[in-house]
SERODO-821419 format. One record per residue: x, y, z of N, C-alpha, C, CB in turn; residue number from 1. Coordinates in steps of 0.02 Angstrom, whole numbers. Each point is the difference from the previous one (the first is absolute). Glycine has a CB too. Layout:
N
+--------+--------+--------+--------+--------+--------+--------+--------+--------+--------+--------+--------+-----+
|    n_u |    n_v |    n_w |   ca_u |   ca_v |   ca_w |    c_u |    c_v |    c_w |   cb_u |   cb_v |   cb_w | seq |
+--------+--------+--------+--------+--------+--------+--------+--------+--------+--------+--------+--------+-----+
|      X |      Y |      Z |      X |      Y |      Z |      X |      Y |      Z |      X |      Y |      Z | NUM |
...
+--------+--------+--------+--------+--------+--------+--------+--------+--------+--------+--------+--------+-----+
END
This chain:
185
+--------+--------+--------+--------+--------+--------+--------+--------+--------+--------+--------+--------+-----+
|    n_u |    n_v |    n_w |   ca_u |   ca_v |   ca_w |    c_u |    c_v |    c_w |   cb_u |   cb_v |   cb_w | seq |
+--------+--------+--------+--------+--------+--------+--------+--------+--------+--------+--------+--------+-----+
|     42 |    -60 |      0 |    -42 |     60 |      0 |     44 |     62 |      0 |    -91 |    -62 |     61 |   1 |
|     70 |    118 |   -100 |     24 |     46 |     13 |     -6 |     72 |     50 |      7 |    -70 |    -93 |   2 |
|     27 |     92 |    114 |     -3 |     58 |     62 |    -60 |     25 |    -15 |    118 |     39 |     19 |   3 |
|   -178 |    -63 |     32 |    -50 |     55 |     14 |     -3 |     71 |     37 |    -37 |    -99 |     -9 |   4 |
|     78 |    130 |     42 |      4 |     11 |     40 |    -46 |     76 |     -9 |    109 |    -89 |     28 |   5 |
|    -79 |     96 |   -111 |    -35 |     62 |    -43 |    -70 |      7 |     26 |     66 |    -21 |   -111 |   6 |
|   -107 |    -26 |    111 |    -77 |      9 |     -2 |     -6 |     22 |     70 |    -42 |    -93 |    -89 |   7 |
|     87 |     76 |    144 |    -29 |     11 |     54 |     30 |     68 |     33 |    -24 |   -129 |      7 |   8 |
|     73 |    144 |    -40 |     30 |     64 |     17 |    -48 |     49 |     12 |     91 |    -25 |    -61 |   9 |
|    -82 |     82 |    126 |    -55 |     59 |      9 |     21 |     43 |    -42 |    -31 |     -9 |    112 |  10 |
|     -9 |     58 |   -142 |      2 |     60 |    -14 |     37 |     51 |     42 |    -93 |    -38 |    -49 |  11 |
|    133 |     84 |     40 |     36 |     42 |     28 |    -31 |     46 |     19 |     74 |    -29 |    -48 |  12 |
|    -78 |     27 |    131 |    -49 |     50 |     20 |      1 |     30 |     43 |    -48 |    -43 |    -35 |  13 |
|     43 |     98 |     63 |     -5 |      8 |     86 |    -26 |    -38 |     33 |     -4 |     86 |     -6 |  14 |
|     29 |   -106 |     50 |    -16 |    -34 |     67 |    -13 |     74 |     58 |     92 |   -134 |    -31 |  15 |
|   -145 |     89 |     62 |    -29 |     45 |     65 |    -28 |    -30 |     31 |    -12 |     83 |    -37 |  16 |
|     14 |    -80 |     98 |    -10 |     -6 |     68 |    -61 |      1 |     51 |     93 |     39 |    -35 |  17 |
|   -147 |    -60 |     47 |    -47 |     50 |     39 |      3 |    -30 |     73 |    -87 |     33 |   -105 |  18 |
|    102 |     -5 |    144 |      1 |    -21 |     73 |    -38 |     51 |     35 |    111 |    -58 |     -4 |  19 |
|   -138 |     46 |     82 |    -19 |     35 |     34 |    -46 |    -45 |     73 |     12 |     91 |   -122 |  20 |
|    -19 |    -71 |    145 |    -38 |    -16 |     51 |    -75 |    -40 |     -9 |     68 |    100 |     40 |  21 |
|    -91 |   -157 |     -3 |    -63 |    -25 |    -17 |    -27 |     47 |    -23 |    -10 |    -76 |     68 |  22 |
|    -68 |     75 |    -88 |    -31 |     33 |    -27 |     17 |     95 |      4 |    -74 |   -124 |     19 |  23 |
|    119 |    128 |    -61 |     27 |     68 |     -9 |    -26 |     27 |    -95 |    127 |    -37 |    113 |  24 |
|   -147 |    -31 |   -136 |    -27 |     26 |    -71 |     36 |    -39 |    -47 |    -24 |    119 |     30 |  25 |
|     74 |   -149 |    -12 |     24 |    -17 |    -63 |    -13 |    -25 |    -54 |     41 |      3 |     56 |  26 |
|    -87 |    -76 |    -57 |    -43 |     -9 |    -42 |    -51 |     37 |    -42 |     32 |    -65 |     65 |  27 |
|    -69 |    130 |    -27 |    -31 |     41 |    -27 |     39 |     43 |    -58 |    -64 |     -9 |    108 |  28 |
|    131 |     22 |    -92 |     44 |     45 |    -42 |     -3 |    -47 |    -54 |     81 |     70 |     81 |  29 |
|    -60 |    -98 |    -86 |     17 |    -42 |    -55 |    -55 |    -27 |    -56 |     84 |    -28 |     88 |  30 |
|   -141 |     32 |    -61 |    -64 |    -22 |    -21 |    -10 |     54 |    -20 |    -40 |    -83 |     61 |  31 |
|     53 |    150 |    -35 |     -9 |     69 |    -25 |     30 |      6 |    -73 |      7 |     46 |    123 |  32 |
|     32 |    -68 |   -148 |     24 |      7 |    -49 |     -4 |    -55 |    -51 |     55 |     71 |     66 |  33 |
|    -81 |   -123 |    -32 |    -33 |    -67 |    -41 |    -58 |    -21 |     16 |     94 |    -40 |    -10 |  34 |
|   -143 |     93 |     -1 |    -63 |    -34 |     30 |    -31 |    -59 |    -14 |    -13 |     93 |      9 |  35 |
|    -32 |   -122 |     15 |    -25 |    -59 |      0 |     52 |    -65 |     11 |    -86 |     64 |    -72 |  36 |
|    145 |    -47 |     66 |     50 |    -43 |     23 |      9 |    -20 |     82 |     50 |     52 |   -106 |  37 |
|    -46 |   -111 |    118 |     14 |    -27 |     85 |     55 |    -47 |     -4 |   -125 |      2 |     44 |  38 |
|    188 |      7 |    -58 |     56 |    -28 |     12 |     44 |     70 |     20 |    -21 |   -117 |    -83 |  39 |
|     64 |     56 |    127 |     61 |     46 |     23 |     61 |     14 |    -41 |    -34 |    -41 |    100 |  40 |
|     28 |     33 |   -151 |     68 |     21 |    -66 |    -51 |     19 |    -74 |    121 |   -116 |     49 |  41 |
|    -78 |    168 |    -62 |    -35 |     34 |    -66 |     59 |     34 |    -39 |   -121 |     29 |     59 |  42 |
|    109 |    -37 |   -135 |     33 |     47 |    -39 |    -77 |     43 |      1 |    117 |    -74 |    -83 |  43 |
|    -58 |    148 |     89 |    -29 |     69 |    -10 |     33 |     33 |    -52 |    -29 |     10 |    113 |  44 |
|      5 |     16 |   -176 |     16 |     29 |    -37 |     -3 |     80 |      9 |    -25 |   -106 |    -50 |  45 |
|     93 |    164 |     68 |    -21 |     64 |      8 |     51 |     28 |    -59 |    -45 |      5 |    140 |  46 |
|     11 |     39 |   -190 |     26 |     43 |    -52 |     47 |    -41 |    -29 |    -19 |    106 |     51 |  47 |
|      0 |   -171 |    -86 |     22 |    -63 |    -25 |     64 |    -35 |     23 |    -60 |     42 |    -88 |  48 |
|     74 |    -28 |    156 |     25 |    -32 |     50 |    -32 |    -60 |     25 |     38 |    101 |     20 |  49 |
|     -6 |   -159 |     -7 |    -41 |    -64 |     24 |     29 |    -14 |     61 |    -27 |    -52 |   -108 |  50 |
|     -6 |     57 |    165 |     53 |     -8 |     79 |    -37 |    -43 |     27 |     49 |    114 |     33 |  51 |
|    -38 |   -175 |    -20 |     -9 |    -30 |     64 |    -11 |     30 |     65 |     56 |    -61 |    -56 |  52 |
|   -116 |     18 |     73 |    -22 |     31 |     73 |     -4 |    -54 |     55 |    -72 |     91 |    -59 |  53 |
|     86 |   -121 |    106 |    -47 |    -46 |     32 |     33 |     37 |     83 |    -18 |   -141 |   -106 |  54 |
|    -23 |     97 |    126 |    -33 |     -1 |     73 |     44 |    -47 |     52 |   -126 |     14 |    -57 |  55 |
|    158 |     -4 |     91 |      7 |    -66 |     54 |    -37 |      9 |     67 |    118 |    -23 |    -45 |  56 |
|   -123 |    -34 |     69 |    -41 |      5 |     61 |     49 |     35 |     45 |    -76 |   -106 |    -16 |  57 |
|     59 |    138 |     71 |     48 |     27 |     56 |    -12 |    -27 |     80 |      3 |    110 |    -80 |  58 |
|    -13 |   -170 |     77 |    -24 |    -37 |     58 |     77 |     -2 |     23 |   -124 |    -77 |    -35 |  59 |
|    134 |     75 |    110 |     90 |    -27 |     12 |     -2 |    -74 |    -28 |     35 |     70 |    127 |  60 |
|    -71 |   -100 |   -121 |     38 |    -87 |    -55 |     28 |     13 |    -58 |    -89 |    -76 |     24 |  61 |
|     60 |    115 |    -62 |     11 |     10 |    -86 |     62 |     44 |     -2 |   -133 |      0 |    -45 |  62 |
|    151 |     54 |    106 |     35 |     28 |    -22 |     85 |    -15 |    -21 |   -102 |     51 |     54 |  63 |
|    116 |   -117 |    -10 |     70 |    -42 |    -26 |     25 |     20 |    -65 |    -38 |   -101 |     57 |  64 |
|    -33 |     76 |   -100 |      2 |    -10 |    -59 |      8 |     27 |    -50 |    -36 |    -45 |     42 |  65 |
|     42 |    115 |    -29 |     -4 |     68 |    -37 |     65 |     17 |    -27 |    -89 |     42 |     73 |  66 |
|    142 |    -87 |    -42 |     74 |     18 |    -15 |     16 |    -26 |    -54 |     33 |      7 |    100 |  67 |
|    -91 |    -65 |   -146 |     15 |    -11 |    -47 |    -10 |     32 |    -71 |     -2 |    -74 |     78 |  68 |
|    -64 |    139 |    -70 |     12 |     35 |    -44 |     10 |     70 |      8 |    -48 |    -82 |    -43 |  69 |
|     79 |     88 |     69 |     31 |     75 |     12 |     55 |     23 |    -46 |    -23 |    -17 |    118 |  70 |
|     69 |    -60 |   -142 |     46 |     20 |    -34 |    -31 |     26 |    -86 |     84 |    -89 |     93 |  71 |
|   -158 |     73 |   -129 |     -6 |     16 |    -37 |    -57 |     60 |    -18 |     64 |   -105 |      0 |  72 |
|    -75 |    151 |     69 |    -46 |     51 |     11 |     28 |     53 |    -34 |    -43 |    -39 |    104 |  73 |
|     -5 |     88 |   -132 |     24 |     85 |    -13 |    -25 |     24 |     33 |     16 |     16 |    -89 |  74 |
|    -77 |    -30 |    121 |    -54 |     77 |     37 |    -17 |    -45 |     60 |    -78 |     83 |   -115 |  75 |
|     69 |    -48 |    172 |    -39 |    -20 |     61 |    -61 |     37 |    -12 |     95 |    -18 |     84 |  76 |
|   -165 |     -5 |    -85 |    -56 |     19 |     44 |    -16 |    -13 |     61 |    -29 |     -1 |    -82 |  77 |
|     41 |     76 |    127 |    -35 |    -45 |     77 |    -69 |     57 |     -6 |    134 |    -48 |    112 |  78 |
|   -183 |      8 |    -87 |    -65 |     18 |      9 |      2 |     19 |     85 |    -56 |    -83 |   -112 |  79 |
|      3 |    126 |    131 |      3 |     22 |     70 |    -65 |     10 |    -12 |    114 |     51 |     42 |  80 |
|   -150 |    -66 |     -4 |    -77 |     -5 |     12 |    -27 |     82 |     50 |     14 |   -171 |      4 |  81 |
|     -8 |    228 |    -42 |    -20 |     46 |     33 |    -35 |     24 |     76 |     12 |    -16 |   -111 |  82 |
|    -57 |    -36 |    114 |    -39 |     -6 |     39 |     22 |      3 |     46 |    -52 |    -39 |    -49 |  83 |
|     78 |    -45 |     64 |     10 |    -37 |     44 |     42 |     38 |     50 |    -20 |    -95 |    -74 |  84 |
|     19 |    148 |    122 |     73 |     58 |     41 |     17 |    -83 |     58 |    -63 |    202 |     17 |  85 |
|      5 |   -243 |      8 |     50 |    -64 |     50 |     55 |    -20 |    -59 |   -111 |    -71 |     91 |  86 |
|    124 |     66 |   -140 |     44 |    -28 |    -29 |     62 |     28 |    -43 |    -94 |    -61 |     15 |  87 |
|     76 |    134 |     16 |     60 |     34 |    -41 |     81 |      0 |      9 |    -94 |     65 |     -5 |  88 |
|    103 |    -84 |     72 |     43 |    -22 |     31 |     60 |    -45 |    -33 |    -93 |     20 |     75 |  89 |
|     29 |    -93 |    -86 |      2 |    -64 |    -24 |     47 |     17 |    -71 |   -130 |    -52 |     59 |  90 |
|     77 |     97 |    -90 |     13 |     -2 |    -97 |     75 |     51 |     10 |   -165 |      7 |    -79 |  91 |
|    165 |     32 |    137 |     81 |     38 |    -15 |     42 |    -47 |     -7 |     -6 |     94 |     67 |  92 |
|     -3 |   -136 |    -29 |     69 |    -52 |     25 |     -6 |    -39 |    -43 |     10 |     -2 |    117 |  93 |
|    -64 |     -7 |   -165 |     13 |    -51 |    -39 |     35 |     29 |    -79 |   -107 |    -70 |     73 |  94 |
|     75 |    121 |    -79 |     53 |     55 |    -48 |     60 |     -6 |     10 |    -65 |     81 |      0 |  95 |
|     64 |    -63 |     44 |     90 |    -10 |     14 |     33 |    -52 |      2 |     -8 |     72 |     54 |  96 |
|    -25 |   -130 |    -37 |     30 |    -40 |      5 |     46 |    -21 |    -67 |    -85 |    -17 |     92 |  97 |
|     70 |     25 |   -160 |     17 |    -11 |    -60 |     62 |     68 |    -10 |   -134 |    -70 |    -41 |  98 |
|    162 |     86 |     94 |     59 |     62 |     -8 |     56 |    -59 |     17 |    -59 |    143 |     51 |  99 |
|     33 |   -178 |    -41 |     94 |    -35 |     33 |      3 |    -81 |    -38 |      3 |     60 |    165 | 100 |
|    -68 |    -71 |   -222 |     24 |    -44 |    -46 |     54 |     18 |    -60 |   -111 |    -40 |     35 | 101 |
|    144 |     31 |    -21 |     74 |     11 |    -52 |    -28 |     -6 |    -85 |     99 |    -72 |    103 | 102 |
|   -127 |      1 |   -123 |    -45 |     -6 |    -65 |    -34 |     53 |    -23 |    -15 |    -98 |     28 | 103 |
|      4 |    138 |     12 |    -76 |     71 |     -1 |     35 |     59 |    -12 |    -88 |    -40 |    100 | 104 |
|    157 |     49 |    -82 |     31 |     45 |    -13 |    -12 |     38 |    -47 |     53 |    -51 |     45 | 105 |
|    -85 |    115 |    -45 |     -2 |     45 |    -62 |    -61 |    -17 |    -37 |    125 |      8 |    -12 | 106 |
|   -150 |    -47 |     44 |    -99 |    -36 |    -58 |    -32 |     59 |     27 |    -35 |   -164 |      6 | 107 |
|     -1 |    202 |    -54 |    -40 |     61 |     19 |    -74 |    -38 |     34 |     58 |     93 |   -111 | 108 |
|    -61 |    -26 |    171 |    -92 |    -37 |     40 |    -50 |     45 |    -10 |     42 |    -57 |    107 | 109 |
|    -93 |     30 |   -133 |    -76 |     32 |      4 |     -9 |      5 |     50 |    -49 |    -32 |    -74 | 110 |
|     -6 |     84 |    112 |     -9 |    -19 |     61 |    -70 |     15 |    -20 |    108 |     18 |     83 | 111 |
|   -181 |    -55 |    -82 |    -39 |    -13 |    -20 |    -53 |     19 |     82 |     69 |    -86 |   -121 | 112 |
|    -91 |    159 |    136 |    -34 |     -7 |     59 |    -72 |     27 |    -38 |    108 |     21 |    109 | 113 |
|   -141 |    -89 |    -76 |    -37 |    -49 |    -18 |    -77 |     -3 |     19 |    109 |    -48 |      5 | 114 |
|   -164 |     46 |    -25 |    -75 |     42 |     27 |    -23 |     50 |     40 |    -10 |    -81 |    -13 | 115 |
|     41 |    112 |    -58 |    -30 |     81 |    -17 |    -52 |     34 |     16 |     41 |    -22 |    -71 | 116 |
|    -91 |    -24 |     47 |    -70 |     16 |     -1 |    -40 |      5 |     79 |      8 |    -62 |   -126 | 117 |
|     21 |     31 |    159 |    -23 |     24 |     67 |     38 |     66 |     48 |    -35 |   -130 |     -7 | 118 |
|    -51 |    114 |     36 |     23 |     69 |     33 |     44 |     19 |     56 |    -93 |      9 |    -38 | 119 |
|     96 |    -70 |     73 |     45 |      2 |     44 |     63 |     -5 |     -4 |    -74 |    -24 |     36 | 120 |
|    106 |     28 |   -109 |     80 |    -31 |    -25 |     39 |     70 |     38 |    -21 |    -80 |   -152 | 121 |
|     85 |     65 |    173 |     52 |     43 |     -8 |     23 |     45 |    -57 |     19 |    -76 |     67 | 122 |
|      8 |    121 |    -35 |     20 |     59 |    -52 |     64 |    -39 |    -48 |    -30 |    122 |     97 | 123 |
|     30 |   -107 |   -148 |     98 |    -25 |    -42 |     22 |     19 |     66 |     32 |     41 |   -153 | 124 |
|    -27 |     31 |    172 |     52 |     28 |     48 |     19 |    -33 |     45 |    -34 |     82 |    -16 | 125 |
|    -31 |    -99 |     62 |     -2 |    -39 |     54 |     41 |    -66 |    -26 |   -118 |     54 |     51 | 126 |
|    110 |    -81 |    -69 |     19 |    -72 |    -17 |     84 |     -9 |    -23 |   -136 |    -15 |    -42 | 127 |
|    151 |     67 |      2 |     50 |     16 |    -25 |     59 |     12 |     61 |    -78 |     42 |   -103 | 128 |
|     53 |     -2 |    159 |     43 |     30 |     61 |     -9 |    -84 |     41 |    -36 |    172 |     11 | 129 |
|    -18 |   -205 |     -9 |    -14 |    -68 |     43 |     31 |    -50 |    -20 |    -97 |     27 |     23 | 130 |
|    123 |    -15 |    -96 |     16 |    -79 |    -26 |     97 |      7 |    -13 |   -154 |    -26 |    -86 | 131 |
|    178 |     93 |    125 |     60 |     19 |    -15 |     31 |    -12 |    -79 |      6 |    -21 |    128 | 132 |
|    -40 |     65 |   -184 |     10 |     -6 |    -75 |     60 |     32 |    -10 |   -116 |     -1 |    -36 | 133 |
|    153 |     50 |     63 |     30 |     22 |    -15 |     56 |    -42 |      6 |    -64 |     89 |     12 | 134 |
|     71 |   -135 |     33 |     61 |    -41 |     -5 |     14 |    -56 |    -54 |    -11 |     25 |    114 | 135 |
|    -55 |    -25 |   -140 |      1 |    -84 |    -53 |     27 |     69 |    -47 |   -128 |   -138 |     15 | 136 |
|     85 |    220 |    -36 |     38 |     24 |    -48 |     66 |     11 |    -23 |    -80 |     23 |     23 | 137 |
|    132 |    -16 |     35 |     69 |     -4 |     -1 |     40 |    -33 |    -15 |    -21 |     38 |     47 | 138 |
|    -10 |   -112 |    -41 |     36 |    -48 |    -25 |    -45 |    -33 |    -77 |     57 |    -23 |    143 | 139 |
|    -95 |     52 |   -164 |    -11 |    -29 |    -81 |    -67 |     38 |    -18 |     54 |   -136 |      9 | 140 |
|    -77 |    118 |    -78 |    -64 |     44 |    -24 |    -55 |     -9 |     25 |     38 |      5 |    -87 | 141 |
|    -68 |     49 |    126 |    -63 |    -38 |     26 |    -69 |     74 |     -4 |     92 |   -111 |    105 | 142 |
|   -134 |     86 |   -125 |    -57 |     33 |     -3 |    -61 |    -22 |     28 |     52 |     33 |    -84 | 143 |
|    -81 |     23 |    110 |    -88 |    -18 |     16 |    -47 |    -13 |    -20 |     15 |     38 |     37 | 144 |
|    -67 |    -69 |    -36 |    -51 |     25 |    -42 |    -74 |    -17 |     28 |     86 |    -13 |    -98 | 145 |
|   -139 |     49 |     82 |    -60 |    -13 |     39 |    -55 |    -56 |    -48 |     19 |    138 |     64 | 146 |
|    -22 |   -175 |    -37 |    -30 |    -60 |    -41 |    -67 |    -26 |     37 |    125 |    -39 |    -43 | 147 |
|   -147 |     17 |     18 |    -82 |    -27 |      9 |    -16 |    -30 |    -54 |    -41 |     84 |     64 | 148 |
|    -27 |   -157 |    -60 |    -25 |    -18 |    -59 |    -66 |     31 |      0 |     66 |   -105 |    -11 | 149 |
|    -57 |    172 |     45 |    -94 |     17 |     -3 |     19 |     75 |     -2 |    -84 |   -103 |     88 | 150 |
|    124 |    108 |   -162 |     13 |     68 |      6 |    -21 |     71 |    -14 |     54 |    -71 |     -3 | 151 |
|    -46 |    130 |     23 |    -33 |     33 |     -5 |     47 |     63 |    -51 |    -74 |    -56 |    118 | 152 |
|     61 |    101 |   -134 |     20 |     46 |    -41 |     90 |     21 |      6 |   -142 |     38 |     10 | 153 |
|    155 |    -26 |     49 |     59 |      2 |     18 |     44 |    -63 |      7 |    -47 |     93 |     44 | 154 |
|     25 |   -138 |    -13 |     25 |    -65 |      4 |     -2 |    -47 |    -54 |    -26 |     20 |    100 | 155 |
|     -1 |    -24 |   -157 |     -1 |    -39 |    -62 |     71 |     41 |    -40 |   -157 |    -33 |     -4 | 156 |
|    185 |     98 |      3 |     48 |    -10 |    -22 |     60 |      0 |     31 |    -61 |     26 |    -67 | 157 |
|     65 |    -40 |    131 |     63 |    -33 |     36 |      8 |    -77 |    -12 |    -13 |     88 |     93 | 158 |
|    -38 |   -130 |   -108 |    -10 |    -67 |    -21 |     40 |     -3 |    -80 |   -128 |    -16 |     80 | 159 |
|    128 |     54 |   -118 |     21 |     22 |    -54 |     67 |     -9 |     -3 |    -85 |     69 |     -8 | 160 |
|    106 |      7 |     55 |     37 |     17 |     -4 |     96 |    -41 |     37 |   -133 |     95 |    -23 | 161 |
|     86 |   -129 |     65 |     34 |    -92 |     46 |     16 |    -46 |    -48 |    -82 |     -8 |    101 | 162 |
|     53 |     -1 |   -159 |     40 |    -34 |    -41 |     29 |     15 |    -50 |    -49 |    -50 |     35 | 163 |
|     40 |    109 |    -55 |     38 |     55 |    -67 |     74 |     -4 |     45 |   -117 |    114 |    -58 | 164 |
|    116 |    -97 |    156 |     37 |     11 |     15 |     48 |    -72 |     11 |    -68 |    115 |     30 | 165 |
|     59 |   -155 |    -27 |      7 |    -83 |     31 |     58 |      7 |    -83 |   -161 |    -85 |     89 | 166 |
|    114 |     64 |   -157 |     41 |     -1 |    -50 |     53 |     17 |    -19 |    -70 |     -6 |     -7 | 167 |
|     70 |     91 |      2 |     58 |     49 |      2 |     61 |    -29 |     43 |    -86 |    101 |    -10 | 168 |
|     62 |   -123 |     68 |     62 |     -2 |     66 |     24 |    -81 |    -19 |    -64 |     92 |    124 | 169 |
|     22 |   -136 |   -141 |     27 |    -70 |    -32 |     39 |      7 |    -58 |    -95 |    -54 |     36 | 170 |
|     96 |     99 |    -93 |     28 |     12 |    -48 |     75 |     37 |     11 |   -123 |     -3 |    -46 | 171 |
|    109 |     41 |     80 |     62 |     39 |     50 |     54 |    -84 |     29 |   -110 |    143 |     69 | 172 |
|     51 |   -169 |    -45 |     45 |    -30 |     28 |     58 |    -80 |    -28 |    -99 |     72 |     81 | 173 |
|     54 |    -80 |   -138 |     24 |    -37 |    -54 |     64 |     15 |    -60 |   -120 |    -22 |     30 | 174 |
|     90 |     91 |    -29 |     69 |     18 |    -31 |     73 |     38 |     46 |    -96 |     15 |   -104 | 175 |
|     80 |    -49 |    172 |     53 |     33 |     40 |      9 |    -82 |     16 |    -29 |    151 |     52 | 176 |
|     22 |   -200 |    -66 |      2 |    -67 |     21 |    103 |     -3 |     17 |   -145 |    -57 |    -95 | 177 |
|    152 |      6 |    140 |     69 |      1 |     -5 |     35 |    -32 |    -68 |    -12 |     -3 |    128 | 178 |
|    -11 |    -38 |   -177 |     -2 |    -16 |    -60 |     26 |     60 |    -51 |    -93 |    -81 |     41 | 179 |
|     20 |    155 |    -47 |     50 |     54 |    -35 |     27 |     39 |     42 |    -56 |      7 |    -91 | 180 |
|     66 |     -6 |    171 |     86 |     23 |     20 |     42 |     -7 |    -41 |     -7 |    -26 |     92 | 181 |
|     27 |    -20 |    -92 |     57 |    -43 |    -23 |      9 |     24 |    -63 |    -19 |   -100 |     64 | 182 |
|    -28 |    101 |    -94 |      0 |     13 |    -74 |     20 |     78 |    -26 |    -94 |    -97 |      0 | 183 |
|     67 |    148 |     61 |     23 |     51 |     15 |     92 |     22 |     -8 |   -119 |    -24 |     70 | 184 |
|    126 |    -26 |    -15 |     78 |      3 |     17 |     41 |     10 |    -36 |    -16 |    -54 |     56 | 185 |
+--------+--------+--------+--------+--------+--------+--------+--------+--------+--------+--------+--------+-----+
END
């Protein structure tokens, strides 16, 4: 037989990330942009860009397991569930926690704060000063954005504007790969 390997090869794509806290949205984001879809991995097509999206669970069992694809990520999504202020604590530390994986180094983060549409959500501000952003900013690309799947006039184009931004920073980050370093040199 000859080398199949062709047929099964992926398409060259961004890879991305979505993590966050139990019910913080993640699934909803993603469905946001593939509606009627209910799986946790999707190609998303933005401005004929094709990026991979999926989901991992964030239970502590699953999280072992995460070290196996980190080495082929471009973008982090962490979702933060607006709402939720008992858990803001929780979602800082878990932000951060992805500052001292070495693999992650330099992968730009969405920061995806997350049902909008209610009334009781936190300010960006608030959340922004609560979730200590300024420190994930110093060490790599990271942006906000106000997201909801029940969006409203202001908030439908930050949903937009989260993956125009996701693309750009995967593309950035592909052609800075250590591959064309080198090629640089």
């Amino acid at each position: 037989m000859g080398n199949q390997t062709g047929k099964f090869r992926r398409q060259d794509r961004g890879r991305i990330l979505i993590l966050g806290l139990d019910a913080a949205g993640k699934s909803s984001i993603l469905c946001y942009f593939k509606p009627g879809e209910r799986i946790n991995v999707e190609a998303v097509e933005v401005s004929a860009e094709n990026v991979m999206m999926w989901i991992v669970g964030t239970r502590d069992r699953s999280r072992p397991l995460w070290k196996y694809i980190y080495p082929n990520i471009q973008a982090l999504v962490l979702v933060v569930d607006s709402v939720d202020k008992e858990k803001i604590m929780e979602a800082r530390d878990f932000l951060h926690s992805f500052l001292i994986v070495d693999d992650l180094n330099d992968v730009p983060m969405a920061i995806a704060l997350n049902k909008r549409d209610f009334p009781d959500c936190m300010t960006r501000e608030e959340m922004v000063e609560k979730l200590d952003l300024g420190k994930i900013q110093e060490q790599r690309p990271c942006e906000t954005f106000l997201t909801t799947t029940k969006p409203t006039s202001d908030v439908d184009t930050e949903n937009d504007k989260f993956l125009e931004w996701i693309t750009r920073e995967t593309g950035k980050s592909q052609n800075e790969s250590p591959k064309n370093k080198k090629d640089k040199v």
